[in-house]
N, C-alpha and C positions, 0 to 999 in steps of 0.2 A: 417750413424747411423745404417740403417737395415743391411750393411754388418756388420758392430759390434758386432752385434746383433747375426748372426750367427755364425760368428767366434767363438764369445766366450761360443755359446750353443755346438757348436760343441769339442773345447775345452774341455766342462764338458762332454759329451756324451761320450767320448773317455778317458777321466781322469777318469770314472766310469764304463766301460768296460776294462781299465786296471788293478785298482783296485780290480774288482771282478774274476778278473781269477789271479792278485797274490793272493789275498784272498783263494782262492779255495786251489791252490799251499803250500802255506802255510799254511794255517791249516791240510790240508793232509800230508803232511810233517810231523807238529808238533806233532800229533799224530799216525802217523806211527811211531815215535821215542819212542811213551808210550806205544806199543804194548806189549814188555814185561813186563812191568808194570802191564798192565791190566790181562796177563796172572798168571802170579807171585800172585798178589791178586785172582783172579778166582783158583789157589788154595788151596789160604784158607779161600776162601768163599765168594769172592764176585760175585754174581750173575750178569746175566745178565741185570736185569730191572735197577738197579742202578748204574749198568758202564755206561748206556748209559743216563741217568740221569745225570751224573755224567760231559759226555761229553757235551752234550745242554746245560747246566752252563757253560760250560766253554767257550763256543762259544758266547754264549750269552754276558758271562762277556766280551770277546775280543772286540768281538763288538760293544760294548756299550765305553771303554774304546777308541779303534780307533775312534771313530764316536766323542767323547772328545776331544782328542788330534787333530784331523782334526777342527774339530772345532776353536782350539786355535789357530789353526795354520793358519788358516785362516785369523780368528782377530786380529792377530799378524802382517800377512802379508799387509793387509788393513789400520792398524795403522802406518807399516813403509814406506806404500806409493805405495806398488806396484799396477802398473797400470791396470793390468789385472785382480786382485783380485777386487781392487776398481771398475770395471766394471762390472762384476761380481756381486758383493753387490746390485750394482745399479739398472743392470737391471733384476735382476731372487727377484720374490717377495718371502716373504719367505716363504711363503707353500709350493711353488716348493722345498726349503730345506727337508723341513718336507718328501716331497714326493721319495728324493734322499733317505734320511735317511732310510725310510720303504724300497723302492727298496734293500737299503746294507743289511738292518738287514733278510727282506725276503730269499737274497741269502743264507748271513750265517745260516739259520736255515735251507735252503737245504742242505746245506753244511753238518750243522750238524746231520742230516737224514742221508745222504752218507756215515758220518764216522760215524756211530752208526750203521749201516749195516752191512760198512764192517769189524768194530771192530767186529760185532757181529759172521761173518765169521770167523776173523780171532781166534778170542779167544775164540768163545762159537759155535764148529765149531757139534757138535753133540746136543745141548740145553739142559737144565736142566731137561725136563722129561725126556729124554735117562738115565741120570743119576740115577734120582729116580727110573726106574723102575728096571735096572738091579740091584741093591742095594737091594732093594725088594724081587726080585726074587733069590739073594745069598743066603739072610736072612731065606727064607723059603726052600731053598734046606736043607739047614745048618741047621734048626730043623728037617727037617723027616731023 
């Protein structure tokens, strides 16, 4: 029973350190692919604070909708019999869940730090006071 016991924490341990590096992979990915997008909008006016706003939603949304579907998928698996899963259920109580769940969503909000960084390199790569002030300073060349 206690090798069971380990097998199957071990199991999760490694199903949740795979998990959070395709997770990583994947949403860097996914919005490495919005880059021009977010450029494209930056010019014609979306700023900085709200692209990355913009991005924490949406990580956030992913997460919450994966951490669903995993869910279902679980209970699904547990309802058609699989053995593992049913072990699983059985012996991890479920605050441990609650505690995996905070662990993925914790990552993803690193996650979504990282790419709100490096979106912010990549698209708001001099920042909006550089803009305002040379704008400024045209302004007032251009009346004297």
């Amino acid at each position: 029973l206690a090798e069971q016991r380990k097998q199957t924490l071990t199991i999760c341990c490694a199903a949740l350190a795979a998990v959070l590096v395709l997770q990583v992979i994947l949403m860097r990915a996914l919005f490495h692919s919005q880059t021009e997008i977010y450029r494209l909008l930056s010019n014609i006016g979306l700023t900085s604070r709200p692209a990355k706003r913009s991005v924490f939603f949406q990580v956030l949304l992913f997460t919450a909708a994966g951490q669903l579907l995993g869910l279902g998928a679980i209970a699904l698996c547990g309802r058609l019999g699989v053995e593992r899963i049913i072990h699983l259920l059985r012996y991890l109580p479920p605050y441990l869940f609650g505690v995996l769940s905070l662990v993925h969503l914790a990552a993803s909000m690193l996650c979504a730090l990282w790419i709100a960084h490096s979106m912010g390199k990549q698209v708001y790569p001099l920042g909006e006071r550089h803009y305002d002030l040379a704008l400024e300073d045209d302004g007032k060349e251009a009346l004297q």
